[in-house]
MIZA-995429 format. One line per field, with one value per atom (N, C-alpha, C, O): y, x, z. Coordinates in steps of 0.02 Angstrom, whole numbers. Atoms other than C-alpha are relative to their C-alpha. Last residue first. Example, Ala and Ser with C-alpha at 12.3 -4.5 7.8 and 13.67 -1.06 7.14 Angstrom:
% residues 2
v	c(-59	-53	55	110	-59	-225	60	59)
u	c(-42	684	-39	-14	45	615	45	97)
w	c(-3	357	37	45	0	390	0	33)
END
This chain:
% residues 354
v	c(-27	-5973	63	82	-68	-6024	23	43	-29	-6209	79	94	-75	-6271	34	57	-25	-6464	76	77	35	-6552	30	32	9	-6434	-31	-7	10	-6449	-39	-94	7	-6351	-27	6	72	-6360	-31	-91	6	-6155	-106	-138	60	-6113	-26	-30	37	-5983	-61	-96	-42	-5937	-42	-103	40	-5974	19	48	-2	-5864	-58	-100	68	-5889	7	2	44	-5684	-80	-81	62	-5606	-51	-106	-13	-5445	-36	-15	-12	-5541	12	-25	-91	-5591	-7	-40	-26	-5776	72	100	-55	-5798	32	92	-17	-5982	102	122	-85	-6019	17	28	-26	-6238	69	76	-49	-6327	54	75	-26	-6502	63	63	51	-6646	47	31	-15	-6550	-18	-4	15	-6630	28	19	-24	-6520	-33	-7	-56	-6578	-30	-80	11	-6675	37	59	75	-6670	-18	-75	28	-6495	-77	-109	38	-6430	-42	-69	66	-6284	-42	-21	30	-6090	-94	-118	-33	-6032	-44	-78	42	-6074	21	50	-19	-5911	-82	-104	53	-5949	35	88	41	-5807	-55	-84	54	-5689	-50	-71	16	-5512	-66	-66	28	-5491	13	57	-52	-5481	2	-43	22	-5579	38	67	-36	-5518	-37	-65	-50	-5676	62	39	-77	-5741	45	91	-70	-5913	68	92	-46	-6065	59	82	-54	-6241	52	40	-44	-6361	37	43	-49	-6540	52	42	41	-6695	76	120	-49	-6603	-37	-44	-6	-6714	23	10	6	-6698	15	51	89	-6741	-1	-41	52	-6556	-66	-81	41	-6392	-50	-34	38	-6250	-60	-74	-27	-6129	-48	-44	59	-6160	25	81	-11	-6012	-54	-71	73	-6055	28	45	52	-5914	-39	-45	47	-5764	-48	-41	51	-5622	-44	-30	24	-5537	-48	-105	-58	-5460	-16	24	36	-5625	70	69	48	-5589	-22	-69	-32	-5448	-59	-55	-66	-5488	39	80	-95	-5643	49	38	-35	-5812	59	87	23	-5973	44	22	35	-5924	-34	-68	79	-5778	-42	-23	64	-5609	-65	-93	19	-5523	-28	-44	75	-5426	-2	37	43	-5267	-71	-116	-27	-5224	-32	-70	22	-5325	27	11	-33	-5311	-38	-80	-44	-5418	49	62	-36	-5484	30	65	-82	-5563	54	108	5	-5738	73	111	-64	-5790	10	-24	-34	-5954	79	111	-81	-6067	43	50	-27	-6284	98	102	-92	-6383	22	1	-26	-6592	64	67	16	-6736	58	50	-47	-6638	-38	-36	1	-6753	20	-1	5	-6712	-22	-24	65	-6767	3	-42	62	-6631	-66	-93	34	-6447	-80	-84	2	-6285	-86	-112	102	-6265	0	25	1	-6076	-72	-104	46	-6078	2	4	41	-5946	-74	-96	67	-5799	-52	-52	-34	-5622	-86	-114	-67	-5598	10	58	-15	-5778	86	114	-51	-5824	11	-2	-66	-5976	70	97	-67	-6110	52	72	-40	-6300	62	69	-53	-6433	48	52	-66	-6607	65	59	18	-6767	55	61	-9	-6698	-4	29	28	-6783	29	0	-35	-6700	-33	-37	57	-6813	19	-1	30	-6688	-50	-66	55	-6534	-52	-35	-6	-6415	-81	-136	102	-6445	10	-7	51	-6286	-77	-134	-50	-6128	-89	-120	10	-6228	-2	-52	-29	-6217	-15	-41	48	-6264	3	-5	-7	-6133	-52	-80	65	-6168	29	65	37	-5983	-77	-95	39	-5900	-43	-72	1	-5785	-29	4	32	-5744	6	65	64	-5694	-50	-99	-32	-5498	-54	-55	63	-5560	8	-43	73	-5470	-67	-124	36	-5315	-67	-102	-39	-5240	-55	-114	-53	-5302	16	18	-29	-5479	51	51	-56	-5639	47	20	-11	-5769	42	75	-73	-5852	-9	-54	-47	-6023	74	106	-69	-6124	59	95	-39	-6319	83	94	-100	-6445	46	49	-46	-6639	79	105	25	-6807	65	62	-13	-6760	3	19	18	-6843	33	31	-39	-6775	-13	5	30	-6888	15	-12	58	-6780	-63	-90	52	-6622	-58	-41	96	-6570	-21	-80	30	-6369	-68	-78	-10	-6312	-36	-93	57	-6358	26	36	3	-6193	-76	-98	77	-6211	29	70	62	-6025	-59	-55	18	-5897	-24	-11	52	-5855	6	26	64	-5712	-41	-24	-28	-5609	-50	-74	-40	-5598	18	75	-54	-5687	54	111	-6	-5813	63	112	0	-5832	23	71	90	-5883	2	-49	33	-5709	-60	-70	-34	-5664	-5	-2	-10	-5795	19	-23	-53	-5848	35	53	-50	-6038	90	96	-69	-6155	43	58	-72	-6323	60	64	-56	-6486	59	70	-38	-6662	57	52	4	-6825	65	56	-69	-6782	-19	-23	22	-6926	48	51	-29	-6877	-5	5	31	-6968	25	9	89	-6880	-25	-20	28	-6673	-70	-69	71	-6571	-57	-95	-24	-6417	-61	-87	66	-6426	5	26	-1	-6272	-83	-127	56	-6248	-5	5	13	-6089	-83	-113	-18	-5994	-12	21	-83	-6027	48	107	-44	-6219	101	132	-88	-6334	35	34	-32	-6552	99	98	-75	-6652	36	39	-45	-6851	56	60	37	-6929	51	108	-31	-6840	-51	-77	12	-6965	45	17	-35	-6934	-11	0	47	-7053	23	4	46	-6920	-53	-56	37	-6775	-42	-23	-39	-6728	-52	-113	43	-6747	20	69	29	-6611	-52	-44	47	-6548	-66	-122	24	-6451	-71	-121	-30	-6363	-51	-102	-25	-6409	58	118	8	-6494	52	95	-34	-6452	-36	-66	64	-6519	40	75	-14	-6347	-82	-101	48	-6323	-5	15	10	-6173	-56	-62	-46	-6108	14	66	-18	-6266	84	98	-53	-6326	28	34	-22	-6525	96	107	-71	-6556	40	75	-4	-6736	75	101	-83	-6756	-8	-42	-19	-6894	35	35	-36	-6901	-21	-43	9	-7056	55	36	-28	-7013	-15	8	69	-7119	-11	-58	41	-6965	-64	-74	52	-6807	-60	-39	54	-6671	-44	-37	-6	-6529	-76	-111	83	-6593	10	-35	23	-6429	-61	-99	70	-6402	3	8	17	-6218	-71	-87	-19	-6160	-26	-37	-47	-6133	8	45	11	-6298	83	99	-43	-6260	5	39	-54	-6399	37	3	-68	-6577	79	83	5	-6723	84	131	-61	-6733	22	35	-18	-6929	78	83	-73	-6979	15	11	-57	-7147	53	33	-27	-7237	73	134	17	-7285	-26	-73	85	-7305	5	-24	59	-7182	-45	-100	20	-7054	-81	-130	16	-7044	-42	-99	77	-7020	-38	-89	49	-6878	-62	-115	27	-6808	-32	-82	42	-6817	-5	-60	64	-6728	-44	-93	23	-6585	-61	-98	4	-6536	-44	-99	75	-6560	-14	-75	-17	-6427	-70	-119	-35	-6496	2	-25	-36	-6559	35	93	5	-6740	67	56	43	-6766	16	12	8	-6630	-49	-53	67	-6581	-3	23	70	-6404	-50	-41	10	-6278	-50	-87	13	-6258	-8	-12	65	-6305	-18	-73	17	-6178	-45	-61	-27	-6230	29	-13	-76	-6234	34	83	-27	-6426	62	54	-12	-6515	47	81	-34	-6588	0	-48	-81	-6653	47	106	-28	-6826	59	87	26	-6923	31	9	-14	-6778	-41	-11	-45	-6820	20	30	-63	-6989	52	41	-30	-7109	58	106	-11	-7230	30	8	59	-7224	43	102	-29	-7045	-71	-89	57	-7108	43	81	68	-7119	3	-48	4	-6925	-82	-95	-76	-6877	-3	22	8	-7018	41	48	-73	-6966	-7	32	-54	-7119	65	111	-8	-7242	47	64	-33	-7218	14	74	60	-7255	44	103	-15	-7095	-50	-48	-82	-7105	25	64	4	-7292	77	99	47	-7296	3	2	-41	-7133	-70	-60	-58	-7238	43	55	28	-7402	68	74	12	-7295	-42	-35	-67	-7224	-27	-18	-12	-7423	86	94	35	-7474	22	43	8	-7338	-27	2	-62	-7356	15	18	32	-7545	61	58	25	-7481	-31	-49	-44	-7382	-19	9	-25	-7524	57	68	46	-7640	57	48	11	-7503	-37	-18	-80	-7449	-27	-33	-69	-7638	47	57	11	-7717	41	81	-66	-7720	-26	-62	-31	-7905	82	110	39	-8000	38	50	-15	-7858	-16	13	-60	-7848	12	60	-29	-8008	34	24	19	-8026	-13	-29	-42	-7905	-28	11	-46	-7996	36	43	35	-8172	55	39	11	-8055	-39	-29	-76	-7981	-20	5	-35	-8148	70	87	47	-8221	32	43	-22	-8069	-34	-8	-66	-8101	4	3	11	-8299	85	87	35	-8273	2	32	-50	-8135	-29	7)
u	c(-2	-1267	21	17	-26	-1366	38	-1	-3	-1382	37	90	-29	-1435	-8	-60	6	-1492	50	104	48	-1520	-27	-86	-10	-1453	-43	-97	54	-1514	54	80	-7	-1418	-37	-89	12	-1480	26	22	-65	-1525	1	-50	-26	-1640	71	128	61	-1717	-11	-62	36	-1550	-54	-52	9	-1516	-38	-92	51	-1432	-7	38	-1	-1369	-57	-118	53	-1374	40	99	-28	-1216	-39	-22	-61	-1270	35	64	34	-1383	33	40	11	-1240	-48	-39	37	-1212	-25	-45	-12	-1066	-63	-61	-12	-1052	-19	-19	-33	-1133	-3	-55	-1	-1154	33	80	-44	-1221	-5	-55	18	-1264	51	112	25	-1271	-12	-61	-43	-1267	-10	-67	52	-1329	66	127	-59	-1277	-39	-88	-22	-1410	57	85	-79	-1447	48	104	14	-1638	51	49	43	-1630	-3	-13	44	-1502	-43	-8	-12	-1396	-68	-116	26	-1365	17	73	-5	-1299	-62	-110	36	-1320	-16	-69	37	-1203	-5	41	-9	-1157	-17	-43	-43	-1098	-6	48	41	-1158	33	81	102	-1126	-32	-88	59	-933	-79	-113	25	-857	-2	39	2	-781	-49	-93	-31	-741	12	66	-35	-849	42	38	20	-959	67	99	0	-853	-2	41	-7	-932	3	-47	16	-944	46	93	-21	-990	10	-41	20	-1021	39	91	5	-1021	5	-8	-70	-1025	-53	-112	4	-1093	48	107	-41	-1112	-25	-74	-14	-1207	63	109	38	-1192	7	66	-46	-1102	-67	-117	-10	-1175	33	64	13	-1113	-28	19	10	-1076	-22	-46	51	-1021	18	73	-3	-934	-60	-115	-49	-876	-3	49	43	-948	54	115	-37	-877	-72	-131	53	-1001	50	29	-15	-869	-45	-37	-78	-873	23	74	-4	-1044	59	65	-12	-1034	11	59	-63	-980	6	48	4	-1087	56	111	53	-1036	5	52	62	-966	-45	-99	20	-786	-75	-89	8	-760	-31	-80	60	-719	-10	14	52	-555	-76	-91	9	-512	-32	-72	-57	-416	-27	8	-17	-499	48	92	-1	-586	32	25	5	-511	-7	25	-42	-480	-45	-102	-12	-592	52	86	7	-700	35	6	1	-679	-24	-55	14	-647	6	51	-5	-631	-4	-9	-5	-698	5	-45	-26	-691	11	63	-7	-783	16	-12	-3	-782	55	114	-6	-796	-35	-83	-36	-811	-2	-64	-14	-850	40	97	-36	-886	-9	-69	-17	-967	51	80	60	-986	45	97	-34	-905	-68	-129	27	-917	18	68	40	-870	-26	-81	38	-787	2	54	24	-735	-41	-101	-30	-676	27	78	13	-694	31	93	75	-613	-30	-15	24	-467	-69	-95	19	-478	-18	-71	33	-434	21	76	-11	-407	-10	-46	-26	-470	-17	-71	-3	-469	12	72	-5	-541	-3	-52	40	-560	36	98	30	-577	-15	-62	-26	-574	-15	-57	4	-625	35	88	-45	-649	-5	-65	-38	-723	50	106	63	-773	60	117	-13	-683	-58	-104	7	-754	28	18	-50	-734	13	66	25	-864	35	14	69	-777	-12	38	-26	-672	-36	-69	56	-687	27	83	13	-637	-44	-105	22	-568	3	58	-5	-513	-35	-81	-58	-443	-2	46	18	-568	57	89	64	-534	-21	-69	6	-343	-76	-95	31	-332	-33	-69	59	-324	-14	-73	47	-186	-64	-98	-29	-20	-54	-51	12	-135	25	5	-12	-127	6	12	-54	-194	-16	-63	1	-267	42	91	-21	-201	-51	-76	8	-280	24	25	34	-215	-8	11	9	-204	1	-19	-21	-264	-5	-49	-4	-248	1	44	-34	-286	-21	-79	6	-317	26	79	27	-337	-12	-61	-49	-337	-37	-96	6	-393	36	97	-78	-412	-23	-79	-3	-516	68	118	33	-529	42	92	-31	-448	-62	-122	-34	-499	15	32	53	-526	56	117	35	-450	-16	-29	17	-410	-50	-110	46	-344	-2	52	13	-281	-28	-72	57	-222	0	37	88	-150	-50	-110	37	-36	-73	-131	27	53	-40	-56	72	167	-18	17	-5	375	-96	-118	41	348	3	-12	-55	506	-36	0	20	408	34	64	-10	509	-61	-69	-79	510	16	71	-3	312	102	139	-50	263	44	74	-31	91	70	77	-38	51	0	-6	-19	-36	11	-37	-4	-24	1	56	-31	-61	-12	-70	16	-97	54	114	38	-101	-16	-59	-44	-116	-30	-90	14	-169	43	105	-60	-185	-34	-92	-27	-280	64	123	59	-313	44	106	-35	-236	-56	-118	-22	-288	14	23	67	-263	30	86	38	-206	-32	-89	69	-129	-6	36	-30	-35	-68	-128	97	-24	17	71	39	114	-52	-103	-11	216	-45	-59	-26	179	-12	-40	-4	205	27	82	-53	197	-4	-64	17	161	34	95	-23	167	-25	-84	0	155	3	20	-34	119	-29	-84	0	52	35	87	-77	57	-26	-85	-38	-53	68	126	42	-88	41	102	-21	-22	-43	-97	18	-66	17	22	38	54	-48	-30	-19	109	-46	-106	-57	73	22	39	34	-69	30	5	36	23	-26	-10	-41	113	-17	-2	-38	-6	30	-10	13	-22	10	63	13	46	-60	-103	74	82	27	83	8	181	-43	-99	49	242	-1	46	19	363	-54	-86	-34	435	-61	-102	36	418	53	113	-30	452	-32	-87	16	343	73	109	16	418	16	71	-16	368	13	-29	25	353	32	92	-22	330	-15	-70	13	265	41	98	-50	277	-20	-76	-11	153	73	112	38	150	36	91	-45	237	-60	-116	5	153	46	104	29	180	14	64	14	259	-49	-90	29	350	-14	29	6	406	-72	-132	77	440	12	62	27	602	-61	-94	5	693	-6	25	-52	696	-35	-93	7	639	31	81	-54	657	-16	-38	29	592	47	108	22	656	-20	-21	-40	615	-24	-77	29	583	42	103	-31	568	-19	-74	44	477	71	128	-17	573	-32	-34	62	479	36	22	-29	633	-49	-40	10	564	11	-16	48	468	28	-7	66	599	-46	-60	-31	753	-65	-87	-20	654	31	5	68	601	2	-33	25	785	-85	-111	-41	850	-19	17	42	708	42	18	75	740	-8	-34	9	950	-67	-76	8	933	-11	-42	61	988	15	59	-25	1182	-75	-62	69	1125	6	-9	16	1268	-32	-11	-52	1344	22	65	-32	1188	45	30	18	1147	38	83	-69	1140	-20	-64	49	949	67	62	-21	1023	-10	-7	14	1009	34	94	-56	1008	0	-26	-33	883	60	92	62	824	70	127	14	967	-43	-53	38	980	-13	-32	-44	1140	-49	-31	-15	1075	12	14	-41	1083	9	60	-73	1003	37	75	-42	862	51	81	-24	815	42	93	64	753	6	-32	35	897	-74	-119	43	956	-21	-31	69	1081	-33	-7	2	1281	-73	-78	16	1311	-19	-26	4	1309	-7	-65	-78	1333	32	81	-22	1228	49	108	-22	1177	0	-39	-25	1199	-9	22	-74	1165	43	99	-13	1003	39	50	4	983	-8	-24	58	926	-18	-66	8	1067	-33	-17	-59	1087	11	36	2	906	37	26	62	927	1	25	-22	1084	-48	-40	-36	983	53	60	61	843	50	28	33	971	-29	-16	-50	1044	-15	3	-29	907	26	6	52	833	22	22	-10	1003	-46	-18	-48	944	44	69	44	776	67	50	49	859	-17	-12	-58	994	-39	-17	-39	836	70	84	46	741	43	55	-28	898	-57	-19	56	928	-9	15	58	1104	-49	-34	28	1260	-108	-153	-33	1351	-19	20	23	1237	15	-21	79	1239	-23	-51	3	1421	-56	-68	-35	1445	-12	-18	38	1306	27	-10	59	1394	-38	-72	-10	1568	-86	-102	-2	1471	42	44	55	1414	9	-24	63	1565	-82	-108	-40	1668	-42	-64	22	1543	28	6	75	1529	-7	-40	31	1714	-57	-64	-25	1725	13	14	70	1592	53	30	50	1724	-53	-83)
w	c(-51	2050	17	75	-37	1916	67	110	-69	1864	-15	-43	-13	1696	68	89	-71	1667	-8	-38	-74	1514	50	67	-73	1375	46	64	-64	1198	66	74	-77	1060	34	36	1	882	58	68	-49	879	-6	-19	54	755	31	7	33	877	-36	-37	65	937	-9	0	47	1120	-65	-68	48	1233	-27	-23	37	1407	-62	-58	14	1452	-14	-30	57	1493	2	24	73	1578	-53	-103	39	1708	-72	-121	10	1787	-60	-111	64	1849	10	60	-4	1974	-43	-57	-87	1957	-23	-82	15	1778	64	95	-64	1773	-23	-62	14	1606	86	115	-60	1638	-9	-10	-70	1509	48	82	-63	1346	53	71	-68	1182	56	55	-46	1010	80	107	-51	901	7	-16	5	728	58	46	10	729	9	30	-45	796	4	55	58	660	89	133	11	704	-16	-48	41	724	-10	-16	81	868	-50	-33	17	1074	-84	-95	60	1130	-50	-85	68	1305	-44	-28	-45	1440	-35	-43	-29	1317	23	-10	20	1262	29	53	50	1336	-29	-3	25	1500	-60	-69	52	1646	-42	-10	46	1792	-57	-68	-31	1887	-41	-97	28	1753	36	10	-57	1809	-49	-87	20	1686	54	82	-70	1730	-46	-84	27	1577	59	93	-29	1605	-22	-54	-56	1459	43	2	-36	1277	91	105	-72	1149	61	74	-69	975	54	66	-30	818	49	49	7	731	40	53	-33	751	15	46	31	671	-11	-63	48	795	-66	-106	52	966	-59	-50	61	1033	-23	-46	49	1233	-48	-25	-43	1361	-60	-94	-27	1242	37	31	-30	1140	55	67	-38	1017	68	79	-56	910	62	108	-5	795	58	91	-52	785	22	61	-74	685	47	84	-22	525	54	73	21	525	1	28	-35	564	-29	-58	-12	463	45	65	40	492	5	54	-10	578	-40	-72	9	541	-5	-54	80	563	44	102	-13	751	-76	-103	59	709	3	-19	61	885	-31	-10	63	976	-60	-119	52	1138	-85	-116	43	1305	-54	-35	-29	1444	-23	15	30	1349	40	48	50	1470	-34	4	44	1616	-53	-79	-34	1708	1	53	11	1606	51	86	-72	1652	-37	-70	-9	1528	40	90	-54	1530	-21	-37	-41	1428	57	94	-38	1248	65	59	-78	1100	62	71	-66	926	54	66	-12	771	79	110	-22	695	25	9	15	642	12	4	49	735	-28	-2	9	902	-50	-40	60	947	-28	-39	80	1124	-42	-28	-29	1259	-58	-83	-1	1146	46	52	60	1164	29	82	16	1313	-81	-109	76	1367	-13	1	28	1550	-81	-106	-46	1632	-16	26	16	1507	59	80	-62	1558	-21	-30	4	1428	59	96	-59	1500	-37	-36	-59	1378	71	110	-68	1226	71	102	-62	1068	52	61	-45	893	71	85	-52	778	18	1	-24	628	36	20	-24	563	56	93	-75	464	24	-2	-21	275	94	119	48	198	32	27	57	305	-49	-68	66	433	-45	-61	64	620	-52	-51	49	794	-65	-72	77	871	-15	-21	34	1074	-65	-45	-30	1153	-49	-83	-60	1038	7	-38	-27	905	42	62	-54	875	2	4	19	689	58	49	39	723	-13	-32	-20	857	-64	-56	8	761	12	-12	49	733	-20	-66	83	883	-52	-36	-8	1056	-94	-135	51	1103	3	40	-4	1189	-53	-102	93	1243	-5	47	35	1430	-81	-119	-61	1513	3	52	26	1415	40	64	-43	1467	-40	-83	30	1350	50	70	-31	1419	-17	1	-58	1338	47	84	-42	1168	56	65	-62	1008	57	52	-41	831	64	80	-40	718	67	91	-14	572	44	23	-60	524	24	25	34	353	50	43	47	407	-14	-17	51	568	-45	-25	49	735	-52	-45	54	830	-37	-55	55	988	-58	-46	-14	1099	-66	-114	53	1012	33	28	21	1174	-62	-61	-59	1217	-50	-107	8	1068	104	149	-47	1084	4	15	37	899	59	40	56	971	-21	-28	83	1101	-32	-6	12	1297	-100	-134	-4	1339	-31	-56	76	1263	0	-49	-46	1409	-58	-91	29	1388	27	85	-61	1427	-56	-117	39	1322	37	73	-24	1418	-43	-70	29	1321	51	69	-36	1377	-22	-32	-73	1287	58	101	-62	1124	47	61	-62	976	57	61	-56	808	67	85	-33	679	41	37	2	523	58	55	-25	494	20	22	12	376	-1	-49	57	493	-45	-42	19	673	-72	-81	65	760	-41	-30	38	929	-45	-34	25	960	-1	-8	42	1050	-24	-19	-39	1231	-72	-62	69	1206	36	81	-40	1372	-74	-102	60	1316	14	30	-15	1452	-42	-49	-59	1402	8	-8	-53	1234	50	35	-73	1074	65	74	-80	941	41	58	-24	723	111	124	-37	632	23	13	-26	480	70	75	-73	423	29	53	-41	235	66	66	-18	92	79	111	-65	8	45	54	55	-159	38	19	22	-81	-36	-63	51	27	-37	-8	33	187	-65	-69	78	262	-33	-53	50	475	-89	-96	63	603	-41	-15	47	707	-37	-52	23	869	-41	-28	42	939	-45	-84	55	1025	-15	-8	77	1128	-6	38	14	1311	-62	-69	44	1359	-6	19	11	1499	-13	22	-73	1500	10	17	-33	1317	69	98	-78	1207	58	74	-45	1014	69	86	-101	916	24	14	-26	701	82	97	-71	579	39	36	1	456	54	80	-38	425	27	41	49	308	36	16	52	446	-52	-44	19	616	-72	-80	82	634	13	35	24	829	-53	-43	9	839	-10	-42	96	916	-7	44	10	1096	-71	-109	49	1170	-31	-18	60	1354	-73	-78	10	1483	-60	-106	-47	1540	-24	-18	-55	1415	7	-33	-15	1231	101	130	-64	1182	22	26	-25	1007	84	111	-74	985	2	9	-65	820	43	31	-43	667	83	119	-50	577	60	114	59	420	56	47	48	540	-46	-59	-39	678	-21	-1	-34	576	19	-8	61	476	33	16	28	649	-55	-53	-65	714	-19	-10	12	566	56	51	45	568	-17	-60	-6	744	-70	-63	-30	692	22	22	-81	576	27	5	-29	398	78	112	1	362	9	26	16	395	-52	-111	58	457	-63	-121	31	548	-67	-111	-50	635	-69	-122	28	574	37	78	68	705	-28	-8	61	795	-59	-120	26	970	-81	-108	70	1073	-40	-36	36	1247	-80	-117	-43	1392	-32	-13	-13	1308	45	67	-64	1223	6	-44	-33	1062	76	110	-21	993	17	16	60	923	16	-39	24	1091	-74	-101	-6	1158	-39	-77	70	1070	-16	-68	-53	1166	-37	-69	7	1029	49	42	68	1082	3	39	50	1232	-52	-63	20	1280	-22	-75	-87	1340	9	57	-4	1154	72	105	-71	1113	19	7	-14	937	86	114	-40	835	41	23	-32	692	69	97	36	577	32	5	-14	709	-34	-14	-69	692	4	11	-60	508	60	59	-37	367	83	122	-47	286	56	100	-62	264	22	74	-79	204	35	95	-55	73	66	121	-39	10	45	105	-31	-26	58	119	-70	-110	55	112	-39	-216	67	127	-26	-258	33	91	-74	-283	18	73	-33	-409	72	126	-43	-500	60	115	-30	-524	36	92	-74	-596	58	115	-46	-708	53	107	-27	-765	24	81	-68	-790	16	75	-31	-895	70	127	-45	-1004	58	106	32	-1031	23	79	-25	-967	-58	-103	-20	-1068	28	7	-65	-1075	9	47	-80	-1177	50	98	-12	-1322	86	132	-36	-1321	12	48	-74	-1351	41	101	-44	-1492	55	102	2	-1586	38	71	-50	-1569	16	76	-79	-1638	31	91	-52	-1774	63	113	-10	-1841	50	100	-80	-1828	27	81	-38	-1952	76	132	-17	-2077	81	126	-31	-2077	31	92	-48	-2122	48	109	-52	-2233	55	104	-16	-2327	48	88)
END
């Protein structure tokens, strides 16, 4: 019987040595997942085109003037969102040459991503967070000339770098068949950089624009964005608002307006941080509660242009202004006063009429 008990336990402690713990055989599945997500997610894994360098999209089955939104074969997602997932984990530059891709470029909850454009033209472009669950976009770069035919929007968003944006209208080439939103940078964005934004119409009309308020919007009821930087702003015509500026900490280089209110308010909502009328008040540039910035020259053509006020100088903080180096109004018309509110935190240097 000892000679039992005995064999019984030296099997029992056999089988012990040789099964892992649940913890260590968890954590060892773990590897091995995270090992598969890596070899999925390589370069070489969607590869479709070899005579494309690396980071060039084509080489993954994107071409510009074509559609292209099938799934890639790997990946079995749209090849847009399989080439930004590649991108993001192997911290490979994306490059989309010259030509029309015919969808929206998503960069929502995506993080330390390099794009670059040789006046690439898409849809519509939004970085953006996702929802709340979702992480928020940070350390994302456009390179080059990038040509949007919708909005491009900004919300959430930390550390983005744009070198030069066109907003075009061209209801052929939109998927929504609308014209141009124009920029919006909304609430939580912080430290948004761009070297040059072009807008070259706003659209209004029926109820699809009722959100469109000014070609550039920078706003965000209670979390406004702060450390906005653009080096030259160019808007050609704006059917309501040119720019709405709310926020702190900005810096504008250099204003260029060529018309402005020369659409419709109707169906238009209410604006963030202004009255229920004022948002019908069109204007070239409403600053609004917009703190510890500096806007470098401003030229403004009254010419057919049309509206309540060629500026509107809003509500702000005197100790904490809005400084303006040299505000220029070619064409000036009585009819679109340069206002300044009473509690206004605006101070302009120099103001030429011509």
């Amino acid at each position: 019987m000892k000679n039992l008990y005995f064999f019984l336990g030296i099997l029992v402690l056999l089988l012990s040595c040789n099964e892992k713990p649940a913890s260590e055989k968890t954590n060892s599945d773990k590897k091995t997942a995270f090992k598969e997500t890596q070899k999925i997610l390589s370069e070489d894994a969607y590869i479709l085109n070899e005579n494309f360098p690396k980071g060039d999209v084509r080489r993954y089955g994107i071409f510009p003037d074509s559609a292209y939104t099938n799934t890639h074969p790997i990946s079995k997602k749209s090849k847009i969102t399989t080439v930004l997932d590649m991108a993001e984990t192997n911290k490979i530059e994306l490059f989309f040459p010259k030509g029309y891709y015919k969808t929206a470029l998503l960069l929502d909850s995506r993080k330390n991503i390099k794009l670059r454009f040789d006046k690439a033209e898409f849809d519509l472009v939004h970085i953006t967070q996702i929802s709340k669950n979702h992480i928020k976009p940070e350390n994302i770069e456009l390179k080059g000339a990038l040509i949007i035919y919708d909005r491009l929007g900004i919300t959430e968003a930390t550390n983005i770098k744009i070198d030069t944006v066109y907003l075009k209208s061209d209801i052929e080439k939109s998927i929504r068949r609308m014209r141009s939103r124009g920029c919006h940078i909304y609430h939580g964005c912080k430290n948004i950089k761009i070297k040059y934004l072009s807008i070259d119409d706003f659209g209004s009309g029926d109820n699809r624009y009722k959100n469109n308020h000014a070609s550039l919007a920078v706003d965000g009821w209670k979390n406004n964005p702060e450390n906005l930087h653009i080096q030259k702003l160019y808007i050609k015509s704006s059917d309501r608002h040119g720019i709405y500026l709310t926020g702190s900490n900005h810096k504008i280089d250099e204003i260029v307006i060529d018309q402005f209110g020369v659409g419709s308010s109707e169906g238009m909502t209410p604006m963030q941080d202004a009255s229920l009328v004022e948002h019908q008040l069109f204007s070239a540039i409403w600053i609004n509660r917009c703190y510890n910035s500096t806007i470098g020259d401003i030229t403004i053509n009254s010419k057919n242009s049309d509206g309540y006020f060629t500026t509107n100088f809003d509500e702000g903080d005197s100790l904490n202004p809005v400084k303006i180096s040299q505000l220029t109004v070619k064409n000036f018309d009585r009819t679109l006063p340069i206002r300044f509110a009473k509690n206004t935190g605006v101070m302009v240097e120099k103001i030429i009429k011509k």
